[in-house]
Every structure is written in C-alpha cells, then in structure tokens.
N, CA, C and O atoms as CSV, one atom per row, in Angstrom:
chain,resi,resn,atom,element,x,y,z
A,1,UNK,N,N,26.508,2.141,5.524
A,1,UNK,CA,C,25.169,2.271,5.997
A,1,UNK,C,C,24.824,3.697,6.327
A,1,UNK,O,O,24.672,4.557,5.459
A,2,UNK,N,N,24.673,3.970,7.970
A,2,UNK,CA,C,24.055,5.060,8.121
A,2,UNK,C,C,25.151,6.232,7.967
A,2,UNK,O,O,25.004,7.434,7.742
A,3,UNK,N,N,25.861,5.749,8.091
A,3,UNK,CA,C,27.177,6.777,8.048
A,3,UNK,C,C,27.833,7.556,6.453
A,3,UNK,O,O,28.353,8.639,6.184
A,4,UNK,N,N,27.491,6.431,5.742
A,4,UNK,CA,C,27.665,6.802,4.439
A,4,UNK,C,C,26.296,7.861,3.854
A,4,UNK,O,O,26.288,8.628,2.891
A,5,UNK,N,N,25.550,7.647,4.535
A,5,UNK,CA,C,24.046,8.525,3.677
A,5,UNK,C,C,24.203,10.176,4.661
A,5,UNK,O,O,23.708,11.261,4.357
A,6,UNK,N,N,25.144,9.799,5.990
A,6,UNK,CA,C,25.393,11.235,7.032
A,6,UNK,C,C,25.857,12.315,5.852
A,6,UNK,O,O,25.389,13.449,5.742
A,7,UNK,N,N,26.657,11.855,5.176
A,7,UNK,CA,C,27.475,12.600,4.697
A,7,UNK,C,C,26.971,13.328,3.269
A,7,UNK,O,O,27.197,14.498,2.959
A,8,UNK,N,N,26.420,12.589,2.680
A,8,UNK,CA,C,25.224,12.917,1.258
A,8,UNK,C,C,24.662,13.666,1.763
A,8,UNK,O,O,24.640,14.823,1.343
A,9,UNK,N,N,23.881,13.206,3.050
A,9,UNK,CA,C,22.451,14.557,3.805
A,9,UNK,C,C,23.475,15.988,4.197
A,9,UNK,O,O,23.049,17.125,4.395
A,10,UNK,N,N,24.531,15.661,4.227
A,10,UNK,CA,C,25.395,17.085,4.710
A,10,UNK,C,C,25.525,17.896,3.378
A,10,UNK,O,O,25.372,19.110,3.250
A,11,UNK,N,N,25.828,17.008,2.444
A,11,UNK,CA,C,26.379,17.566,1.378
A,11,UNK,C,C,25.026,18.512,0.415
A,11,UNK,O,O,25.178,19.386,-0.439
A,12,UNK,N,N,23.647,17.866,1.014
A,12,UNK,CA,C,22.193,18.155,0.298
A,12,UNK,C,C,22.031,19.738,1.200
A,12,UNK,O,O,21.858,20.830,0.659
A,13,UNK,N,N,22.138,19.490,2.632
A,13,UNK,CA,C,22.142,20.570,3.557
A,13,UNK,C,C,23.035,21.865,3.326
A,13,UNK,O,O,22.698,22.953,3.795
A,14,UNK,N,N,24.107,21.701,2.633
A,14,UNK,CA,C,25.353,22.670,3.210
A,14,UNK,C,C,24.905,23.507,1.568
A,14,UNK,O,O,24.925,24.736,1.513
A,15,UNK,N,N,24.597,22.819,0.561
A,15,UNK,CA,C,24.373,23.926,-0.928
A,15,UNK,C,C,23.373,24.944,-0.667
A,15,UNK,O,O,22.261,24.642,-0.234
A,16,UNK,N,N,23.599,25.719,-0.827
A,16,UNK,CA,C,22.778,26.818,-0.095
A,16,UNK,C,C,22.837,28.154,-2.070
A,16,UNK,O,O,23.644,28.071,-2.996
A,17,UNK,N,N,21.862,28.947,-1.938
A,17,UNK,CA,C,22.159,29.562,-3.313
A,17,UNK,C,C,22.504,30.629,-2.892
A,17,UNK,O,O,23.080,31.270,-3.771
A,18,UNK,N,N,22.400,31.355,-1.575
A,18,UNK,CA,C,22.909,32.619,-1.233
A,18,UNK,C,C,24.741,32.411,-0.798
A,18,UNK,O,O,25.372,31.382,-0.556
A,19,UNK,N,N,25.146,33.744,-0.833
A,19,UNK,CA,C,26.251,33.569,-0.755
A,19,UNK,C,C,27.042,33.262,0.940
A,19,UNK,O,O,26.559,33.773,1.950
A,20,UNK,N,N,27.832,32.691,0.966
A,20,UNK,CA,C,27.978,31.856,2.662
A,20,UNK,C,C,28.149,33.547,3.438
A,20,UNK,O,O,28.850,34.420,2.927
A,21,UNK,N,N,27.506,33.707,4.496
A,21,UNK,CA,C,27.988,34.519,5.536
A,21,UNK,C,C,28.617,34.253,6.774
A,21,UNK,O,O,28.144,33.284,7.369
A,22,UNK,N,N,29.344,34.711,7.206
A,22,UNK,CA,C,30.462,34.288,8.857
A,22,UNK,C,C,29.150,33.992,9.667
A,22,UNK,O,O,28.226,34.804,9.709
A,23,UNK,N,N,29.124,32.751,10.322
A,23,UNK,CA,C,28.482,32.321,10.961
A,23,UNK,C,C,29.064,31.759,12.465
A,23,UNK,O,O,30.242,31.474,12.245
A,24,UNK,N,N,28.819,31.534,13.601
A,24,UNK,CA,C,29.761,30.913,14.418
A,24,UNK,C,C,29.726,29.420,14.376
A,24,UNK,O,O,29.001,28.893,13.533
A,25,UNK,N,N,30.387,28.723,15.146
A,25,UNK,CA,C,30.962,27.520,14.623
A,25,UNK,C,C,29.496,26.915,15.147
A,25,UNK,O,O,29.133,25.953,14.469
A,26,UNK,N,N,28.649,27.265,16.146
A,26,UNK,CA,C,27.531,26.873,17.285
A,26,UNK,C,C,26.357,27.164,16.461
A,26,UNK,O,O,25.484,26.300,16.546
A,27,UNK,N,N,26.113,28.109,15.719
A,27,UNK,CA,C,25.415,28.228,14.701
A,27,UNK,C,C,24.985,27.159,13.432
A,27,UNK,O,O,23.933,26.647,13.048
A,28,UNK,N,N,26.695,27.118,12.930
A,28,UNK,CA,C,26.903,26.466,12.034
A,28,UNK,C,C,26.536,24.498,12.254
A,28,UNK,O,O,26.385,23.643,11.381
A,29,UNK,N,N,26.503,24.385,13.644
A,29,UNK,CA,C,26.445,23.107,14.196
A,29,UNK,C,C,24.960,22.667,14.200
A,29,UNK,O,O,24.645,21.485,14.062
A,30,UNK,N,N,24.121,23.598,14.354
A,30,UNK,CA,C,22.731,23.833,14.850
A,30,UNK,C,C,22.122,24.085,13.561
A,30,UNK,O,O,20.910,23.917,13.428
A,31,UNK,N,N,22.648,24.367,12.862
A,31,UNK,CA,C,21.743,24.171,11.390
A,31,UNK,C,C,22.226,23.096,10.815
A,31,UNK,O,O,21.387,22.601,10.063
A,32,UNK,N,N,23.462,22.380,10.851
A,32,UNK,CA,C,24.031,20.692,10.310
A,32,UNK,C,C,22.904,20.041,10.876
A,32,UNK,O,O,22.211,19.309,10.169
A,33,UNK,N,N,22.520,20.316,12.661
A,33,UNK,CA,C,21.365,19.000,13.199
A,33,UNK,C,C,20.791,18.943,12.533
A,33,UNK,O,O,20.638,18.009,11.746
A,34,UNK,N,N,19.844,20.664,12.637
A,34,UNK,CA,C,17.814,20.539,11.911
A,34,UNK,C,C,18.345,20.381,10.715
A,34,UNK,O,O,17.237,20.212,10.205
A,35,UNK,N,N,19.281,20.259,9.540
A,35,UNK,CA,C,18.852,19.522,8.476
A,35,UNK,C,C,18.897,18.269,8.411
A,35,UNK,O,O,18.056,17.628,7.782
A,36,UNK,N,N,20.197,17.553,9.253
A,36,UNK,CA,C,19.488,16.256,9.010
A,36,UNK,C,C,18.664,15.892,9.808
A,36,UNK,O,O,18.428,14.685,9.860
A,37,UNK,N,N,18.039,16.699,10.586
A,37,UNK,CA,C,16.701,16.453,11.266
A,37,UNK,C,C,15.535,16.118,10.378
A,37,UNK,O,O,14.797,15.138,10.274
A,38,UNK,N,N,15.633,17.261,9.785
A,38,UNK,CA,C,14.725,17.327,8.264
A,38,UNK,C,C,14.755,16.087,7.445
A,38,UNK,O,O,13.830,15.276,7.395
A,39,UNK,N,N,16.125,15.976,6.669
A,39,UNK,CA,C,16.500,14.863,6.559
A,39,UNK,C,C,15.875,13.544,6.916
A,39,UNK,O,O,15.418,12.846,6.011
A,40,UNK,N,N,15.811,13.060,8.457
A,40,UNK,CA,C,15.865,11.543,8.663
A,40,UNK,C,C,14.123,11.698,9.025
A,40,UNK,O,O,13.563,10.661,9.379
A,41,UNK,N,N,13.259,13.024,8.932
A,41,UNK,CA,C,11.627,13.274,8.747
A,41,UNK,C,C,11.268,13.039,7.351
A,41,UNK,O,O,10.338,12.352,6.928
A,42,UNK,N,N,12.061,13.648,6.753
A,42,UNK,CA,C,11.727,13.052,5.093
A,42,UNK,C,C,12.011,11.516,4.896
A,42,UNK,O,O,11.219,10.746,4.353
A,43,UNK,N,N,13.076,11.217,5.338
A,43,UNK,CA,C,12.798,9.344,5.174
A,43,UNK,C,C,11.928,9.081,5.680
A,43,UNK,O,O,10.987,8.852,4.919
A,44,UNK,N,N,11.582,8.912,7.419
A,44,UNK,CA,C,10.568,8.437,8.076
A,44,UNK,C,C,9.483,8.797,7.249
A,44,UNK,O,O,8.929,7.850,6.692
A,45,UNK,N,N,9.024,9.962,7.020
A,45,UNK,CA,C,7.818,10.166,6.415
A,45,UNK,C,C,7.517,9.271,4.915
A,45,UNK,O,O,6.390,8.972,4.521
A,46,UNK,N,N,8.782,8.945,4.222
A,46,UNK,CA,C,8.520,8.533,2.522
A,46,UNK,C,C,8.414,6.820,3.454
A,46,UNK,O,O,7.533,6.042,3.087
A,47,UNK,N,N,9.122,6.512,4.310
A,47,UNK,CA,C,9.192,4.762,4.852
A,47,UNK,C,C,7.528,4.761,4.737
A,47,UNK,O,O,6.891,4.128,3.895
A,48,UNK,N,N,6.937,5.672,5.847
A,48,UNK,CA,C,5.110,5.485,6.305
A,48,UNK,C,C,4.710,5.254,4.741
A,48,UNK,O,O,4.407,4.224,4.138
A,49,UNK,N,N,4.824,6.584,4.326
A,49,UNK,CA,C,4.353,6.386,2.485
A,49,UNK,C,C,4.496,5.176,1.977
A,49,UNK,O,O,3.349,4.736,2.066
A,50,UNK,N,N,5.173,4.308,1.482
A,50,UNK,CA,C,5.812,3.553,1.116
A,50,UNK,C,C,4.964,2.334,2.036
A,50,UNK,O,O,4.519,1.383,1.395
A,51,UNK,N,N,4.760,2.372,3.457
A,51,UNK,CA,C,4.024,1.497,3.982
A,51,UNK,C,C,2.808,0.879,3.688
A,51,UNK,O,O,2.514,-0.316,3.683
A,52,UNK,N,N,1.952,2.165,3.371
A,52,UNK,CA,C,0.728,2.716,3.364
A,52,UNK,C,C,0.319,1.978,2.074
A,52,UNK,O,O,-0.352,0.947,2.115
A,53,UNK,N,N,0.748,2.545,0.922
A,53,UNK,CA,C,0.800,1.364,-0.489
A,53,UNK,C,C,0.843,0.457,-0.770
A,53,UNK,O,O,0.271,0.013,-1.765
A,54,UNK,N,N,1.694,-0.314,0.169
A,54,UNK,CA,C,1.956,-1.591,0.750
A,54,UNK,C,C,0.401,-2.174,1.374
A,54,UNK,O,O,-0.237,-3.178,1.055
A,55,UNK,N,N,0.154,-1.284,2.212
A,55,UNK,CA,C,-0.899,-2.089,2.669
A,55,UNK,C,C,-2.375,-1.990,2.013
A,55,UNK,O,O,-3.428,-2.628,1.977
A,56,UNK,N,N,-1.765,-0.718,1.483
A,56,UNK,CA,C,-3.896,-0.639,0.047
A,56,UNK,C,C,-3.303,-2.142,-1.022
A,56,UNK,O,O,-4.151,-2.940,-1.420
A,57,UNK,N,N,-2.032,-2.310,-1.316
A,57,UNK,CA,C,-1.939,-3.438,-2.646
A,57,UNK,C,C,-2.581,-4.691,-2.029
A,57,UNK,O,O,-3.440,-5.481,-2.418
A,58,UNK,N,N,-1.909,-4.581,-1.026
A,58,UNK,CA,C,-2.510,-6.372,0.186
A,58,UNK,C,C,-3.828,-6.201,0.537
A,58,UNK,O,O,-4.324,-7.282,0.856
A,59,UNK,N,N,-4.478,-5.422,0.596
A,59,UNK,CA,C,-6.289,-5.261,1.119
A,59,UNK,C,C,-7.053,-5.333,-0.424
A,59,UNK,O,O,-8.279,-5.398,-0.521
A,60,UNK,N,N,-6.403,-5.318,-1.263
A,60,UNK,CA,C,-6.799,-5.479,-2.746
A,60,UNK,C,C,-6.940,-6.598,-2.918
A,60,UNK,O,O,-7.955,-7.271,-3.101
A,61,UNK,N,N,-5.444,-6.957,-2.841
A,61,UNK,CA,C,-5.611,-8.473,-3.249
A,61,UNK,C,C,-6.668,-9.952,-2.529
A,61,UNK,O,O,-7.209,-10.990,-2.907
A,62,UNK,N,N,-6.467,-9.176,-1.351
A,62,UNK,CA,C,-7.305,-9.777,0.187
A,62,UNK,C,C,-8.848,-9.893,-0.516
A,62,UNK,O,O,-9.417,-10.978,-0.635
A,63,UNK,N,N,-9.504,-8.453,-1.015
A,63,UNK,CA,C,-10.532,-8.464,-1.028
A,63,UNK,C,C,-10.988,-8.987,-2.207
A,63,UNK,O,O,-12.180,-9.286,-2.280
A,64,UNK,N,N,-10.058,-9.201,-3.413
A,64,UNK,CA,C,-10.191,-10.038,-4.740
A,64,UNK,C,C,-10.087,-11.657,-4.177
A,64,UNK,O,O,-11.233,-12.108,-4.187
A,65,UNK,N,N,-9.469,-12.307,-3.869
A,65,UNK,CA,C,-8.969,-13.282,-3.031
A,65,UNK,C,C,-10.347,-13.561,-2.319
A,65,UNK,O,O,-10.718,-14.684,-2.660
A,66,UNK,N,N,-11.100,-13.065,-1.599
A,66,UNK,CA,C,-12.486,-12.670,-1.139
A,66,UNK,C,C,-13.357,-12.985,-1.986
A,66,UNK,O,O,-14.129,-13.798,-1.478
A,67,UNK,N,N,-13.719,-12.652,-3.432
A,67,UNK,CA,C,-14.678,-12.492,-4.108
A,67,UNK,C,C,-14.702,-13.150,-4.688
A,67,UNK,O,O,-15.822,-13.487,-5.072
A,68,UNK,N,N,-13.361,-13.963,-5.300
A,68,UNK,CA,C,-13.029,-15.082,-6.130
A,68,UNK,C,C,-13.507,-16.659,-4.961
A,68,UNK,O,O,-13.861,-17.776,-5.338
A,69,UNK,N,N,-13.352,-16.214,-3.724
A,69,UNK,CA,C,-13.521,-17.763,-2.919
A,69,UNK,C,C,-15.199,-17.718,-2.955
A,69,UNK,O,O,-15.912,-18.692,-3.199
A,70,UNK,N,N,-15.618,-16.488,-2.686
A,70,UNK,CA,C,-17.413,-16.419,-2.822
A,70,UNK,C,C,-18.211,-17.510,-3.748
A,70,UNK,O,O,-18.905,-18.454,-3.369
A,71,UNK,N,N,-17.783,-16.935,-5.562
A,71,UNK,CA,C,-17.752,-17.300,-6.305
A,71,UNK,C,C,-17.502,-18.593,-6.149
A,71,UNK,O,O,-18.487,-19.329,-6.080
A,72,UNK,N,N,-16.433,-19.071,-6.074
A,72,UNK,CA,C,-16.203,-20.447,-5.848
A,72,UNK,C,C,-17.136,-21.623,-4.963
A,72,UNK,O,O,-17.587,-22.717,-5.302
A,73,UNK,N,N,-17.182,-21.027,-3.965
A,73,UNK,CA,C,-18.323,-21.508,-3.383
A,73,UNK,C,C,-19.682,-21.259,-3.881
A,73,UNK,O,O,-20.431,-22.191,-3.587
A,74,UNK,N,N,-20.181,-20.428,-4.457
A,74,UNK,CA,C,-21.731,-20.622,-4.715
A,74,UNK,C,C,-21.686,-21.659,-5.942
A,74,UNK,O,O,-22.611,-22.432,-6.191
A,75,UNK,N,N,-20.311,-21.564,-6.788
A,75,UNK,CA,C,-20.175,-22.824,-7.822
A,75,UNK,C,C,-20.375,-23.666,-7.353
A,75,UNK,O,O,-20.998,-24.388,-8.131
A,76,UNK,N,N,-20.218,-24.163,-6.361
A,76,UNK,CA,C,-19.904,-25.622,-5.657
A,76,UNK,C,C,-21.319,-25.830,-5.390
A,76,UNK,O,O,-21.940,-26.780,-5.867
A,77,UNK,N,N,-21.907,-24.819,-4.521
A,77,UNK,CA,C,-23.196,-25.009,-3.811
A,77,UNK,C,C,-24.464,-25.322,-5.019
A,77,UNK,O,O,-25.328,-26.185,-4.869
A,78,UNK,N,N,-24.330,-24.280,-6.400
A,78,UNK,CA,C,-25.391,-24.980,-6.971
A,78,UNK,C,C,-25.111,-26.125,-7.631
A,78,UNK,O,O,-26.067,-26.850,-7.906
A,79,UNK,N,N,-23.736,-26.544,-8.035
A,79,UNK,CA,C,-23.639,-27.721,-8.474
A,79,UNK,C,C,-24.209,-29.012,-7.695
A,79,UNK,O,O,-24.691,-30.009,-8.232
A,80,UNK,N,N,-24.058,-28.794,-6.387
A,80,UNK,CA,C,-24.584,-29.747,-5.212
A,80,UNK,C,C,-25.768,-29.598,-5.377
A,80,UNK,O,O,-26.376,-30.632,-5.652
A,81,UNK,N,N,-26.413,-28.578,-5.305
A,81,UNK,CA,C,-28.374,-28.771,-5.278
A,81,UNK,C,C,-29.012,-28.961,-6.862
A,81,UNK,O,O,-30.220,-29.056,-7.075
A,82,UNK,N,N,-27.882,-28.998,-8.007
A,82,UNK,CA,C,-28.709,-29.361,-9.000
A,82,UNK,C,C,-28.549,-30.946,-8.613
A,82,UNK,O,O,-29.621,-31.539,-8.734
A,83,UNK,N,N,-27.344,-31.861,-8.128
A,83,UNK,CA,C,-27.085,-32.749,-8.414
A,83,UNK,C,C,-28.683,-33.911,-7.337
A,83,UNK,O,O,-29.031,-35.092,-7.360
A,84,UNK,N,N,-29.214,-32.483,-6.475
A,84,UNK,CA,C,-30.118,-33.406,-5.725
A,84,UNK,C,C,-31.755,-32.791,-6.548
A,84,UNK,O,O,-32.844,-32.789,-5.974
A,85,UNK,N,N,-31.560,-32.423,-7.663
A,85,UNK,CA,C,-32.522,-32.158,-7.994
A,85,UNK,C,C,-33.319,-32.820,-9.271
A,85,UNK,O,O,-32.599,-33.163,-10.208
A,86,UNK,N,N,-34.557,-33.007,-9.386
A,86,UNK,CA,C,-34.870,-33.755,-10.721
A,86,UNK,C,C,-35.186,-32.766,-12.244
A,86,UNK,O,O,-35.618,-31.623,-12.097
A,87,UNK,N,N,-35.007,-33.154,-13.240
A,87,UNK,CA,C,-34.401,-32.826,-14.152
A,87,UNK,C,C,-35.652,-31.403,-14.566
A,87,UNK,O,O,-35.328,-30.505,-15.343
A,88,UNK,N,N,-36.546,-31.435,-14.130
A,88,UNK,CA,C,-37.566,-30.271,-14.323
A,88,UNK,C,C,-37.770,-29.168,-13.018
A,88,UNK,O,O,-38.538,-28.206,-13.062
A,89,UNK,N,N,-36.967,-29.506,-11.934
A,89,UNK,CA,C,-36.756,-28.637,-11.004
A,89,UNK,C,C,-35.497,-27.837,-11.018
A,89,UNK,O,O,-35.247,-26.696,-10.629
A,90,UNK,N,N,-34.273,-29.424,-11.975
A,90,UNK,CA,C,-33.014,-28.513,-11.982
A,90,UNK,C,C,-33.369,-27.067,-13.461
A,90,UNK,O,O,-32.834,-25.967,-13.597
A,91,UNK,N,N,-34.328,-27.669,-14.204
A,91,UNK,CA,C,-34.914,-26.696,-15.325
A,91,UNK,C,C,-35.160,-25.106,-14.816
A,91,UNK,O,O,-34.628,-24.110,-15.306
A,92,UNK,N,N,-35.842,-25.137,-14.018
A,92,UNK,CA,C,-36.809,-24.071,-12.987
A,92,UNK,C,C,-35.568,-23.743,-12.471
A,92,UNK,O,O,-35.286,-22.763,-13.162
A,93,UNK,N,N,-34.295,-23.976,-11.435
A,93,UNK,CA,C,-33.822,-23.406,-10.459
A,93,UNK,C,C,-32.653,-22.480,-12.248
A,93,UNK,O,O,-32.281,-21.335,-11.992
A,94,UNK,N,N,-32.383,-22.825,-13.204
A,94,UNK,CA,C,-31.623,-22.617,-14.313
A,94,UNK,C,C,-32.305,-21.090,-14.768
A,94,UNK,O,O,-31.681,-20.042,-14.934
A,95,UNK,N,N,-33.763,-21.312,-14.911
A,95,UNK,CA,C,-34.216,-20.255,-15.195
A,95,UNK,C,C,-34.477,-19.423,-14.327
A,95,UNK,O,O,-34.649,-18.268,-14.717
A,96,UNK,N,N,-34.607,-19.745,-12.730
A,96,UNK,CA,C,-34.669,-18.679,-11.517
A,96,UNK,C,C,-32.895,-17.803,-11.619
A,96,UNK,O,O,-32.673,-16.593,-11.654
A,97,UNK,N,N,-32.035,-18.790,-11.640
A,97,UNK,CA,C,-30.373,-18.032,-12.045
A,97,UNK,C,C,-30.434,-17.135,-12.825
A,97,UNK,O,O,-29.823,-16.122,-12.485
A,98,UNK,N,N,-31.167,-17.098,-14.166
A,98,UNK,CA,C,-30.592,-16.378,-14.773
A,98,UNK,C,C,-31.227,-14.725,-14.829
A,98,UNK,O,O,-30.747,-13.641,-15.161
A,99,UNK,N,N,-32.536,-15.174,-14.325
A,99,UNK,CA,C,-33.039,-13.422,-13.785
A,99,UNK,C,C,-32.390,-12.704,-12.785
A,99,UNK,O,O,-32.525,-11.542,-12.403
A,100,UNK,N,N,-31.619,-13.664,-12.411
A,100,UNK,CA,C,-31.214,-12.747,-10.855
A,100,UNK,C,C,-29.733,-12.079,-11.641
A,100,UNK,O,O,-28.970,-12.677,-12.399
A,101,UNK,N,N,-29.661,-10.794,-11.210
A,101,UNK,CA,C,-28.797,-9.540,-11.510
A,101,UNK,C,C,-27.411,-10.316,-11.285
A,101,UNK,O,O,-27.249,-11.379,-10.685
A,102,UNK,N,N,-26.600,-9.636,-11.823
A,102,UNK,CA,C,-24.916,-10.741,-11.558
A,102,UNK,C,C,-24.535,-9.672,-10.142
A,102,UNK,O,O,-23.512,-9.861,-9.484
C-alpha cells in the first residue's frame, strides 16, 4: 500500500539532472519531506480532479434522465386529453402540436 508507493515517490524525488553536491544529512531529510509533500499534493490534487468528472458525468446523466421523464410525461398527458376528446377537437389540438416549436 502506502509504503510501497513511499519508496517510488523517493525514487521520482532523489533523480535530480545536476550533479549530487555534499549536503548535510538535515538537509538531505528536509528535501525527502517537501517532495513527498509535493508528492501526496499531486495525488490529492489529481483524487479532486478525478472527483470533479465524476460529478459533471452524473449531472449529465441526471439532467438527460430529466428530459427524457419530461418527455415521457407530456406523452402520457396528451395521450390522456386526446382520449377525452371528440374526434374534431382531437383534429384541432393535432394541428395546434404541430406549430408549436420542438
């Protein structure tokens, strides 16, 4: 687990392209933290990321899910008021539908 990824983040931290200079051991300790400081900010930060996407895919689907039940219901609803209507009114409400904009 966390112990196994300590050691990868050390190994990402410690490659350096300049050449190593004598450092003290207190030094050397204090730059191991802030990288995997850095380190466990770059996860936290990619986890939020990763959240965030998560939650635009689900407000998508939510709001399709939304538009499709609309739909569904106004199906229902004019099927119900043609079924109370007589056959030259259900004529008229057919041709009032179809002017109206989708």
């Amino acid at each position: 687990g966390a112990t196994s990824t300590r050691g990868k983040e050390m190994a990402d931290c410690s490659t350096s392209k300049e050449p190593p200079k004598p450092i003290s051991q207190r030094a050397a300790r204090k730059a191991a933290a802030a990288c995997l400081a850095r380190q466990r900010h770059k996860s936290f930060v990619n986890t939020l990321q990763d959240a965030i996407e998560a939650r635009k895919m689900r407000v998508g689907v939510l709001k399709k899910r939304k538009e499709d039940y609309f739909a569904a219901v106004a199906a229902h609803m004019i099927r119900g008021i043609r079924a109370q209507l007589s056959p030259a009114r259900e004529a008229e409400l057919q041709r009032w539908l179809q002017r109206l904009p989708p």
